[in-house]
N, CA, C, O and CB atoms as a CASP TS submission, in Angstrom:
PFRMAT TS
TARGET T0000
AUTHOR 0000-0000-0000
METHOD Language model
MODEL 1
PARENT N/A
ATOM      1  N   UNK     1     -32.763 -17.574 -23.930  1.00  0.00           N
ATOM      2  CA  UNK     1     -31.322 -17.448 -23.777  1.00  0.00           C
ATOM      3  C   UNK     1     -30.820 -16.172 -24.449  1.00  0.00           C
ATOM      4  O   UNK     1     -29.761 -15.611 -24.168  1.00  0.00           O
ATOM      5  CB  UNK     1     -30.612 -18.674 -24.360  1.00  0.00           C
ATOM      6  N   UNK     2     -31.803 -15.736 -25.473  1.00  0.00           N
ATOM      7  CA  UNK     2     -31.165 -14.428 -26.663  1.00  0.00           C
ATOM      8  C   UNK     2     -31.356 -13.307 -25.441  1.00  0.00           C
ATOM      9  O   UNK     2     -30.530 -12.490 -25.036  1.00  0.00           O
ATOM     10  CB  UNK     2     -32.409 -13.969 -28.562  1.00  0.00           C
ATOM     11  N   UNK     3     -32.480 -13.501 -25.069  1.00  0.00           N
ATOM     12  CA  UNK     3     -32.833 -12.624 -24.299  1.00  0.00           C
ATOM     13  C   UNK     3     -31.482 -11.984 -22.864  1.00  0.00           C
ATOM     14  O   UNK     3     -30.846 -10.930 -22.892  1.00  0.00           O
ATOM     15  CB  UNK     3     -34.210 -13.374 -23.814  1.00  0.00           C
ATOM     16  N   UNK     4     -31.450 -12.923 -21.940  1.00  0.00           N
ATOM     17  CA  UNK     4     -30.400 -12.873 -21.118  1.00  0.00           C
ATOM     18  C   UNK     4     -29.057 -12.572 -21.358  1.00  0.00           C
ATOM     19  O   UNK     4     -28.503 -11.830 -20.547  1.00  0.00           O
ATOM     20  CB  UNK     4     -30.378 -13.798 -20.666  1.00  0.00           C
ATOM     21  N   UNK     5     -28.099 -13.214 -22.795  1.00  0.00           N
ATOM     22  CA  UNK     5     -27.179 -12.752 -23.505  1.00  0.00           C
ATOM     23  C   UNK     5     -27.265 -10.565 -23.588  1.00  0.00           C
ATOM     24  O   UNK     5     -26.477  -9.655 -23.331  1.00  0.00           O
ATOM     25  CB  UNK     5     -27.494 -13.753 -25.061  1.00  0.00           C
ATOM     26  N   UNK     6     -28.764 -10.674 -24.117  1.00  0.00           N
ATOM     27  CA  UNK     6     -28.499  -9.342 -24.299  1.00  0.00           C
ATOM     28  C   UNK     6     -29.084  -8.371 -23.165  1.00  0.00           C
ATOM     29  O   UNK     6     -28.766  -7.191 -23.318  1.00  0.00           O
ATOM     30  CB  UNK     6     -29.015  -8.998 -25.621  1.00  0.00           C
ATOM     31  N   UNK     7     -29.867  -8.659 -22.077  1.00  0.00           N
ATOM     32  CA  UNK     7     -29.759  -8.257 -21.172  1.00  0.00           C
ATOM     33  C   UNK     7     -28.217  -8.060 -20.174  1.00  0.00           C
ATOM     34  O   UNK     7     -28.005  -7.191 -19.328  1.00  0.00           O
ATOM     35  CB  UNK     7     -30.662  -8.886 -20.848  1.00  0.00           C
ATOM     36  N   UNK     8     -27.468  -8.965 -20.532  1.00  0.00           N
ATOM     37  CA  UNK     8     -26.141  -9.039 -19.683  1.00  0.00           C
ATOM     38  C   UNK     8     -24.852  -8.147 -20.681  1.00  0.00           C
ATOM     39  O   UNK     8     -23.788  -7.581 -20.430  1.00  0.00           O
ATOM     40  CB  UNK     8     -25.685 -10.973 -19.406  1.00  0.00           C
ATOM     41  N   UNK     9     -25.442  -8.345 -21.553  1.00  0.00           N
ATOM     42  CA  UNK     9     -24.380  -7.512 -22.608  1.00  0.00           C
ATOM     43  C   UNK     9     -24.717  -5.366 -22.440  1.00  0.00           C
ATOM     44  O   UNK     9     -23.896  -4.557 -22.871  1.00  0.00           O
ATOM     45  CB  UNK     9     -24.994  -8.303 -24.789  1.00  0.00           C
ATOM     46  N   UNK    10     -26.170  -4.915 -21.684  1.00  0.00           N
ATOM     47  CA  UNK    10     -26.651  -4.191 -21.625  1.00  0.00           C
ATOM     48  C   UNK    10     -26.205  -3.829 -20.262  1.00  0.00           C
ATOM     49  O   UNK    10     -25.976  -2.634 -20.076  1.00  0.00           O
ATOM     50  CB  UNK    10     -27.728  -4.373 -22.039  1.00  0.00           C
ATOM     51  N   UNK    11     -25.998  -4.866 -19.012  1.00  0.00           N
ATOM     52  CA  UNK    11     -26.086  -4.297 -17.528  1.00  0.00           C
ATOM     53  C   UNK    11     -24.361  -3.917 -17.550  1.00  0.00           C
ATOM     54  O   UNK    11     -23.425  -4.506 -18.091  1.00  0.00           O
ATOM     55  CB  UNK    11     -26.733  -5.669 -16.082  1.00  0.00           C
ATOM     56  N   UNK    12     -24.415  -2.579 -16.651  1.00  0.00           N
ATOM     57  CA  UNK    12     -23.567  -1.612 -16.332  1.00  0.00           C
ATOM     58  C   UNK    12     -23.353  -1.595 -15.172  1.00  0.00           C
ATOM     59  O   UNK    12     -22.629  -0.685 -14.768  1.00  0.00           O
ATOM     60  CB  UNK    12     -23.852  -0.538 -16.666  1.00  0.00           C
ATOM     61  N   UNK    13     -23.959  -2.707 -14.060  1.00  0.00           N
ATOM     62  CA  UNK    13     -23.889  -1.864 -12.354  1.00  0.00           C
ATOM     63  C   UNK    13     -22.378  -2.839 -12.034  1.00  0.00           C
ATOM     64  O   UNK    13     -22.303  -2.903 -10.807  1.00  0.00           O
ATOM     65  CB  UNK    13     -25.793  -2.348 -10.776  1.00  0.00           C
ATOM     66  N   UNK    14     -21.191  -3.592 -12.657  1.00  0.00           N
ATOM     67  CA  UNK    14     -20.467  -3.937 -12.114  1.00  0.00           C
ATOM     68  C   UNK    14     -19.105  -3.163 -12.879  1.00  0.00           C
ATOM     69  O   UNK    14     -17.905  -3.407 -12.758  1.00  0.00           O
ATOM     70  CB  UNK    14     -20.700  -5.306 -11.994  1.00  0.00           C
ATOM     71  N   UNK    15     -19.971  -1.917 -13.882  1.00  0.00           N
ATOM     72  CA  UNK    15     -18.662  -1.362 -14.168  1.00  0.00           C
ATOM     73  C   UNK    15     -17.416  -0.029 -13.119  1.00  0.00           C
ATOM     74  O   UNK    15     -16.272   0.343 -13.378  1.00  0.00           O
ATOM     75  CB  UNK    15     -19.153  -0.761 -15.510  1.00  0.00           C
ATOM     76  N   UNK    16     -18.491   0.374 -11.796  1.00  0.00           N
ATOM     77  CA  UNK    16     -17.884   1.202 -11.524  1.00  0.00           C
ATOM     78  C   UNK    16     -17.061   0.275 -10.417  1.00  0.00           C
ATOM     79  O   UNK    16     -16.325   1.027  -9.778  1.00  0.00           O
ATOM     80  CB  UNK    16     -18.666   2.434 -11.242  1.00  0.00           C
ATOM     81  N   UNK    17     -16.938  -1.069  -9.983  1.00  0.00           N
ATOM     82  CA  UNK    17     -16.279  -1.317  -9.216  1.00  0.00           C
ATOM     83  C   UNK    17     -15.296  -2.128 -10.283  1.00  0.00           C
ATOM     84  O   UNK    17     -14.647  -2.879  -9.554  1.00  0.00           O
ATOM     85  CB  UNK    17     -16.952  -1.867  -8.034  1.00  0.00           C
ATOM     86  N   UNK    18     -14.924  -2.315 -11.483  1.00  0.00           N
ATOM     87  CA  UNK    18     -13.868  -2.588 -12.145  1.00  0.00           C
ATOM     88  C   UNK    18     -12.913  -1.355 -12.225  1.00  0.00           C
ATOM     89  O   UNK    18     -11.686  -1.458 -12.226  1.00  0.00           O
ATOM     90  CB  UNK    18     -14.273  -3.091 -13.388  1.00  0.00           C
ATOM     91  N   UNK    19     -13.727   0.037 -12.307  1.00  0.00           N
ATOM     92  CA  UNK    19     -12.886   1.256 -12.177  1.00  0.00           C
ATOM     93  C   UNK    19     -12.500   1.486 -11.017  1.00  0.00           C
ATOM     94  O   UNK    19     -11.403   2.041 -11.072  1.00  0.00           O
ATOM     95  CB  UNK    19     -13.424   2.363 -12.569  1.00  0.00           C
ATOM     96  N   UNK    20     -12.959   1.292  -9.641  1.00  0.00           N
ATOM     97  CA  UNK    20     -12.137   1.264  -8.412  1.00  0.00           C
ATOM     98  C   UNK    20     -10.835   0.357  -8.308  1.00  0.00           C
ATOM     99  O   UNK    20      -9.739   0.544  -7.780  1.00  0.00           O
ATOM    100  CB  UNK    20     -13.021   0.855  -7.358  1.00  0.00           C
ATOM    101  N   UNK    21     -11.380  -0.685  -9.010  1.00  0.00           N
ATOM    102  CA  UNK    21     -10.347  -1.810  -8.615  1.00  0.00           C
ATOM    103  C   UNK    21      -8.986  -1.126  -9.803  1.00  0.00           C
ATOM    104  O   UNK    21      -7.925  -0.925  -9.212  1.00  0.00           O
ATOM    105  CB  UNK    21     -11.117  -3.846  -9.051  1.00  0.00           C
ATOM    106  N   UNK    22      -8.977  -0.930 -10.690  1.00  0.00           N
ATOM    107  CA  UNK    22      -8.270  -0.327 -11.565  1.00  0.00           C
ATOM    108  C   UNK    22      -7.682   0.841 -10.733  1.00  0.00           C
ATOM    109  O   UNK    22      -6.648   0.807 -10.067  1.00  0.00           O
ATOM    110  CB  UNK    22      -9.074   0.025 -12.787  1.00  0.00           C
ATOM    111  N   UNK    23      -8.262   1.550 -10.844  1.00  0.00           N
ATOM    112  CA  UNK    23      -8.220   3.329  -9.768  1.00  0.00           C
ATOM    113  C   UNK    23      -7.011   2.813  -8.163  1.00  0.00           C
ATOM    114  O   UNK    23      -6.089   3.344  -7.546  1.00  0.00           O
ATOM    115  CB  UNK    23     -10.837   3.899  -8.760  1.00  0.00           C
ATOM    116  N   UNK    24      -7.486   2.005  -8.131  1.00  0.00           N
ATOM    117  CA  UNK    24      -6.943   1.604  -6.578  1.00  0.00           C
ATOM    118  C   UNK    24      -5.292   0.539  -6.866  1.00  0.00           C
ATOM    119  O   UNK    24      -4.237   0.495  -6.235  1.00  0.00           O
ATOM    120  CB  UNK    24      -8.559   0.366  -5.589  1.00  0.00           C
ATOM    121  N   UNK    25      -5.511   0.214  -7.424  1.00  0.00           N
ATOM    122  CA  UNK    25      -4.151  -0.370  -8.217  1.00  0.00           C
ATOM    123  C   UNK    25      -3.286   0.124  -9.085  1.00  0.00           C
ATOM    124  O   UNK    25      -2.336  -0.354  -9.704  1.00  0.00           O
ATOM    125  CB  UNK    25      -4.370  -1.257  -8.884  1.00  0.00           C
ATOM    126  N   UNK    26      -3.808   1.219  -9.018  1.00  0.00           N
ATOM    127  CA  UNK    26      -2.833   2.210  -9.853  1.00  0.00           C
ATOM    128  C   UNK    26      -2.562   2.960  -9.085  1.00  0.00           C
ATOM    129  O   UNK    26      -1.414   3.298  -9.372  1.00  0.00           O
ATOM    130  CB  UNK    26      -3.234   2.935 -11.012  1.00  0.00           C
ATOM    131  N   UNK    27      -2.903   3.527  -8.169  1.00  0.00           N
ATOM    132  CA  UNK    27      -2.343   4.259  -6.475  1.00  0.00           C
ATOM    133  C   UNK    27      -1.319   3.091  -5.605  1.00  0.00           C
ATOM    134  O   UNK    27      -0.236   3.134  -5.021  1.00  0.00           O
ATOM    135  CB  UNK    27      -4.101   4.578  -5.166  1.00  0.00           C
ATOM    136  N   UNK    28      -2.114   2.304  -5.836  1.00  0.00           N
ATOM    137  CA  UNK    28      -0.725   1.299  -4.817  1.00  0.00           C
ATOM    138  C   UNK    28       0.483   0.942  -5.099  1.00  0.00           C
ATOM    139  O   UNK    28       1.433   0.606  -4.393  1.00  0.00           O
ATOM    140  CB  UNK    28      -0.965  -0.024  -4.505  1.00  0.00           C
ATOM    141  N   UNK    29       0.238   1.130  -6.969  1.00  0.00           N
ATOM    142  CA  UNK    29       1.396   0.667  -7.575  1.00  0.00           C
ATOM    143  C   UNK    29       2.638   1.807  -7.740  1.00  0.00           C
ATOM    144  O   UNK    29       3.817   1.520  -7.947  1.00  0.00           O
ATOM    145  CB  UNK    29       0.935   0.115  -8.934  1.00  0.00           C
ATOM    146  N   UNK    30       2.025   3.313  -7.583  1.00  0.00           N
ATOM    147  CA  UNK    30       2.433   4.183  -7.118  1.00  0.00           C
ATOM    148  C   UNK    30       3.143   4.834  -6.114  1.00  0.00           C
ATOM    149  O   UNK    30       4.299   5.248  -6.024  1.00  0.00           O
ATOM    150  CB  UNK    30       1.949   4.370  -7.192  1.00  0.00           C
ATOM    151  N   UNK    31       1.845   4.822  -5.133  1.00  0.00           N
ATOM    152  CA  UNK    31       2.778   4.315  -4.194  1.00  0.00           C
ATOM    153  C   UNK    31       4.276   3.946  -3.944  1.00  0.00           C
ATOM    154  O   UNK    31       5.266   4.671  -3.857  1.00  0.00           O
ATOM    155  CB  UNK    31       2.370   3.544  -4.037  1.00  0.00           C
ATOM    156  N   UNK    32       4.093   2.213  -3.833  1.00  0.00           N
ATOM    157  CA  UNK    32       4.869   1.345  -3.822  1.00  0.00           C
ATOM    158  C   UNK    32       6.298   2.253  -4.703  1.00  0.00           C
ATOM    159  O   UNK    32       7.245   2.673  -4.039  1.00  0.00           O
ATOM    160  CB  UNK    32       4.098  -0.047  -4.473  1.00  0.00           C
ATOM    161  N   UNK    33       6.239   2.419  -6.066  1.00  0.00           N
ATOM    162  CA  UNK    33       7.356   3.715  -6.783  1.00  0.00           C
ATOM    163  C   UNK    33       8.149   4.283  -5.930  1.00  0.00           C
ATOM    164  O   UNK    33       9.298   3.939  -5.653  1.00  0.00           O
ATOM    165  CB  UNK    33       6.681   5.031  -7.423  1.00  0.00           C
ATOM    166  N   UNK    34       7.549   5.151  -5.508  1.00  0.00           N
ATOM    167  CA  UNK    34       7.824   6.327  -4.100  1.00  0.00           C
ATOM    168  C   UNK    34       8.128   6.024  -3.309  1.00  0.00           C
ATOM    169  O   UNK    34       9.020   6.657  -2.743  1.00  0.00           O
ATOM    170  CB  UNK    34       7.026   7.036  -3.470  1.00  0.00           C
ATOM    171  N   UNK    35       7.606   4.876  -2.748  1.00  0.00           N
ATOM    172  CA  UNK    35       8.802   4.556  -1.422  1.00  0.00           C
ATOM    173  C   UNK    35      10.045   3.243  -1.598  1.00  0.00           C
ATOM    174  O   UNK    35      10.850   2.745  -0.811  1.00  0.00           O
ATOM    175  CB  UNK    35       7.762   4.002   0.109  1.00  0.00           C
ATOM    176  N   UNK    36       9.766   3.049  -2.810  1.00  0.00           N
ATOM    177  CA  UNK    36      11.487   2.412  -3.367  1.00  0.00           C
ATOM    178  C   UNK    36      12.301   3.196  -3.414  1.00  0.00           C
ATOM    179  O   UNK    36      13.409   3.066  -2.893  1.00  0.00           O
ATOM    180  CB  UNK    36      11.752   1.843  -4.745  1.00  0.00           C
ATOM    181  N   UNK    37      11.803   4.453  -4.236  1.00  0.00           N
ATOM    182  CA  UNK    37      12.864   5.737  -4.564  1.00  0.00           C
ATOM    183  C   UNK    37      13.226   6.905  -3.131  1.00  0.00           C
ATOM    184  O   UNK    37      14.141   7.686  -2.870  1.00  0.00           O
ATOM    185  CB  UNK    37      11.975   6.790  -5.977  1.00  0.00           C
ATOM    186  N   UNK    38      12.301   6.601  -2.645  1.00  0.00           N
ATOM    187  CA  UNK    38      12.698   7.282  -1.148  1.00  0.00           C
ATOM    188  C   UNK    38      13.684   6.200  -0.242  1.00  0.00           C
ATOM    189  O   UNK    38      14.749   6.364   0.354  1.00  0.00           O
ATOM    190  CB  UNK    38      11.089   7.603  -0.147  1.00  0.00           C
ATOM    191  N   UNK    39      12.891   5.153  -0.418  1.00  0.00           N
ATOM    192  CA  UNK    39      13.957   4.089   0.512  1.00  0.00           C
ATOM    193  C   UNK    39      15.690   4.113  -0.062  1.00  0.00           C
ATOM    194  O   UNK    39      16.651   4.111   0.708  1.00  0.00           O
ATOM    195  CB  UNK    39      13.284   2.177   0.262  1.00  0.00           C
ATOM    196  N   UNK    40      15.794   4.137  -1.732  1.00  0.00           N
ATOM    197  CA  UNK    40      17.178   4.335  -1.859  1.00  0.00           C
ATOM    198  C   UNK    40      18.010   5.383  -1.411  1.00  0.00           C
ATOM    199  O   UNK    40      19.086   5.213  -0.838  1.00  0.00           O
ATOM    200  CB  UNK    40      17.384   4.304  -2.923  1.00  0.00           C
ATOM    201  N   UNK    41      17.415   6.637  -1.724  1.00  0.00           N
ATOM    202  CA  UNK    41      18.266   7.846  -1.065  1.00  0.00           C
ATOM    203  C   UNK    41      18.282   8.425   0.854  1.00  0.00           C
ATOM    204  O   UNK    41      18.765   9.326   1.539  1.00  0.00           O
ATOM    205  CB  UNK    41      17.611   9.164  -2.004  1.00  0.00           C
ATOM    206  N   UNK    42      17.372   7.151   1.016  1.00  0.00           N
ATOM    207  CA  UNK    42      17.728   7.086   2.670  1.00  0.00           C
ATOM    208  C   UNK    42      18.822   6.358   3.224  1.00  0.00           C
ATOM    209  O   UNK    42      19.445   6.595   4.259  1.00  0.00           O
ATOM    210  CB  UNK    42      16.659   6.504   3.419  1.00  0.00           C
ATOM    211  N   UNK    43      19.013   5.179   2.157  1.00  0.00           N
ATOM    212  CA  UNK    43      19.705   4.459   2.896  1.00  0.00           C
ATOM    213  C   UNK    43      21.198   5.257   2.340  1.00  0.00           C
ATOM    214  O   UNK    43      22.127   5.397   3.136  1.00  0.00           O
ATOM    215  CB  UNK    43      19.400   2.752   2.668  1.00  0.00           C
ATOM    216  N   UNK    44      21.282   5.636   1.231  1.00  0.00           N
ATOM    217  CA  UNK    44      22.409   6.284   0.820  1.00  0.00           C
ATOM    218  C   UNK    44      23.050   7.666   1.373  1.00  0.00           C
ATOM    219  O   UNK    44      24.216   8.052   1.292  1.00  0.00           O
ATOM    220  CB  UNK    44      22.163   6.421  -0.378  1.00  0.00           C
ATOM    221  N   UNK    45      21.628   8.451   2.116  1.00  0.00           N
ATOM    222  CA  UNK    45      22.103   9.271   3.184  1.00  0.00           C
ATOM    223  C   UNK    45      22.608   8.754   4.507  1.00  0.00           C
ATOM    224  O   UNK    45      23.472   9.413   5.085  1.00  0.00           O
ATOM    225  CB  UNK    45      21.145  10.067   3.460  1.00  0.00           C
ATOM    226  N   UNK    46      22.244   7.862   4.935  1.00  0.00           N
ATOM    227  CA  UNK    46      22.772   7.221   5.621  1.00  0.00           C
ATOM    228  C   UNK    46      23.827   6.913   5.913  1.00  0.00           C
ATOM    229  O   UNK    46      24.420   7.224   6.946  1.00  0.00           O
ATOM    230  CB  UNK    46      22.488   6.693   5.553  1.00  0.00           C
ATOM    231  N   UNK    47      24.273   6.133   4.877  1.00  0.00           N
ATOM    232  CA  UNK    47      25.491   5.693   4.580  1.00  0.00           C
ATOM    233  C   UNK    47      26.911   7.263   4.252  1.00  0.00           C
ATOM    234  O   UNK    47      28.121   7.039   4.251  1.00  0.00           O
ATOM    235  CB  UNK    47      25.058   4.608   3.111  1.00  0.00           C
ATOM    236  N   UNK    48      26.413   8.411   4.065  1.00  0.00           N
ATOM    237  CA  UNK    48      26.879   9.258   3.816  1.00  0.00           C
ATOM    238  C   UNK    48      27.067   9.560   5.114  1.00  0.00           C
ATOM    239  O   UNK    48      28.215   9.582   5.558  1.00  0.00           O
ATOM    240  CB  UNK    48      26.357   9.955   2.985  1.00  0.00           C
ATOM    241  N   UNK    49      26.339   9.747   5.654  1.00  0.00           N
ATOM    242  CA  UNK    49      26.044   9.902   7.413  1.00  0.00           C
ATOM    243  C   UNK    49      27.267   9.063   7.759  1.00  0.00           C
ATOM    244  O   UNK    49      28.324   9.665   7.566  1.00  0.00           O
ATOM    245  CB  UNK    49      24.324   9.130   8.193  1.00  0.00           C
ATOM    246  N   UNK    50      27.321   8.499   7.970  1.00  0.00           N
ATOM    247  CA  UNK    50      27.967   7.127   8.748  1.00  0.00           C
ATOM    248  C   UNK    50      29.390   7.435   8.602  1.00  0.00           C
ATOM    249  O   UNK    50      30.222   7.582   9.497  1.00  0.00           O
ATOM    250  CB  UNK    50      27.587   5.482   8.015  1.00  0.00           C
ATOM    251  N   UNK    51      29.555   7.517   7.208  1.00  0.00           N
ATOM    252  CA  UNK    51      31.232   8.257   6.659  1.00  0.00           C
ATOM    253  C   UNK    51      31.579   9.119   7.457  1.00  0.00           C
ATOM    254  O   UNK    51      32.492   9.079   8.282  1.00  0.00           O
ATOM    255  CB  UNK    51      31.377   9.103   5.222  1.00  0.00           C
ATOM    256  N   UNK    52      30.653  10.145   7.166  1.00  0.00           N
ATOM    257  CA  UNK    52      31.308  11.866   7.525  1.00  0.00           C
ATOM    258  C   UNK    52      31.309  11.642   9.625  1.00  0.00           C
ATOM    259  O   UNK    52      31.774  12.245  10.592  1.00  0.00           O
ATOM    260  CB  UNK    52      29.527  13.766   6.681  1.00  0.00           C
ATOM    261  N   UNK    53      30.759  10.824   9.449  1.00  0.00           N
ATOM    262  CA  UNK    53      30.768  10.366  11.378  1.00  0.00           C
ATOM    263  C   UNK    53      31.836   9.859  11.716  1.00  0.00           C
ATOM    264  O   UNK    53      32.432  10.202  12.737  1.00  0.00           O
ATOM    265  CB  UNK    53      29.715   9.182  12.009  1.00  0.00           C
ATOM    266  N   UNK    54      32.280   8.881  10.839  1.00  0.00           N
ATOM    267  CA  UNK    54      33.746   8.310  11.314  1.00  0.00           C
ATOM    268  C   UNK    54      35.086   8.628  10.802  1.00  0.00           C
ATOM    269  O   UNK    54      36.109   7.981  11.027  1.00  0.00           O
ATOM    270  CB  UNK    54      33.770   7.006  11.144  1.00  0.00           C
ATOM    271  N   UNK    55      34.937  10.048   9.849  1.00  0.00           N
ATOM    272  CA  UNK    55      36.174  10.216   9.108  1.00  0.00           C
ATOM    273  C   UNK    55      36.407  12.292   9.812  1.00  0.00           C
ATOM    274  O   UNK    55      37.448  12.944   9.903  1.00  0.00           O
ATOM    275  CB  UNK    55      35.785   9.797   6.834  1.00  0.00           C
ATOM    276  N   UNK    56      35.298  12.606  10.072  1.00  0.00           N
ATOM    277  CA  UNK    56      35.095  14.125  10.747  1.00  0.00           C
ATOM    278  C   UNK    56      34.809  13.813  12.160  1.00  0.00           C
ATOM    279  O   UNK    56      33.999  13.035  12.665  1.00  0.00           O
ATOM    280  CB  UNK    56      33.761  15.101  10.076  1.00  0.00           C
ATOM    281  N   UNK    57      35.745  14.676  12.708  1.00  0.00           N
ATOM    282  CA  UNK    57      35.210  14.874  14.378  1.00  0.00           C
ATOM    283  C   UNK    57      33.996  16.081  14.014  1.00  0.00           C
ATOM    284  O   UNK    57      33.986  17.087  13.306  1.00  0.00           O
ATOM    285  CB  UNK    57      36.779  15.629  15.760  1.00  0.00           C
ATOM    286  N   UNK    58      32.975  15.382  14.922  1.00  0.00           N
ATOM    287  CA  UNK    58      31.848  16.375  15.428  1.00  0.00           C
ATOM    288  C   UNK    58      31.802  17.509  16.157  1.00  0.00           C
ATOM    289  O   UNK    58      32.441  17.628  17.202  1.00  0.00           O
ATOM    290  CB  UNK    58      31.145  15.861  16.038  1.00  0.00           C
ATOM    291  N   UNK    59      30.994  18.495  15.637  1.00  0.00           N
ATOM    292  CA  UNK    59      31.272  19.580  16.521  1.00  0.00           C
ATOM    293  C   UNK    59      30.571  19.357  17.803  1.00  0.00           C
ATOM    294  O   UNK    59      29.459  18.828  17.834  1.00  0.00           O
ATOM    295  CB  UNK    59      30.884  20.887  15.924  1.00  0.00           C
ATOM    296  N   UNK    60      31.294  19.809  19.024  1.00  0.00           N
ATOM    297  CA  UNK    60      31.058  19.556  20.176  1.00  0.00           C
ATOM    298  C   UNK    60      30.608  20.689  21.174  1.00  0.00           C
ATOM    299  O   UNK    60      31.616  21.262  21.588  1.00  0.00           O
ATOM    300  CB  UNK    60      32.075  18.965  20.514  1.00  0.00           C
ATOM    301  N   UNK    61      29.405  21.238  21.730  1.00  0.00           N
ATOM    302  CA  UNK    61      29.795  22.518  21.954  1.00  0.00           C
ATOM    303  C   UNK    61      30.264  22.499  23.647  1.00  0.00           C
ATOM    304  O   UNK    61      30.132  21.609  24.486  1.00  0.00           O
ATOM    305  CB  UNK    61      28.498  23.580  21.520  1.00  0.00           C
ATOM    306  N   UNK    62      30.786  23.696  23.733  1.00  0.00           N
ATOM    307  CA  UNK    62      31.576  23.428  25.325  1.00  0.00           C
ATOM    308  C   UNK    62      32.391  22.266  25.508  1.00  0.00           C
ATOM    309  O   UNK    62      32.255  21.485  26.449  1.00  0.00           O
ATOM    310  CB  UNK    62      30.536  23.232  26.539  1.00  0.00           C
ATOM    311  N   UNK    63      32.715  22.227  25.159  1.00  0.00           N
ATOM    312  CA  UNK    63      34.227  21.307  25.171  1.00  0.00           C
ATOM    313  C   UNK    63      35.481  21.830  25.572  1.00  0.00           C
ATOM    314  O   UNK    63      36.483  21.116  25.549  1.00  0.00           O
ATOM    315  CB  UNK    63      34.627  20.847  23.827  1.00  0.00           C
TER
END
């Protein structure tokens, strides 16, 4: 049993997929950041949009 304890305390081959999984969840969570903060100033251009549409006549050309 001493043996296996310290054989398992020694093996390394499941550390590089704890660093993907880490690595990869820290991009998504990123991500995810960026398109909250993009989604707010879209919808707020938008909404800016929408104003200047119903309070300004558009320029029209040939009219």
């Amino acid at each position: 049993m001493i043996t296996f304890l310290r054989s398992f305390s020694h093996d390394t081959s499941g550390a590089v997929t704890v660093d993907w999984v880490v690595l990869t969840a820290a991009v998504v969570g990123l991500g995810i950041a960026a398109a909250v903060n993009v989604a707010d100033g879209t919808v707020q251009m938008g909404d800016n949009l929408g104003t200047f549409l119903e309070t300004e006549r558009p320029f029209i050309q040939n009219e």
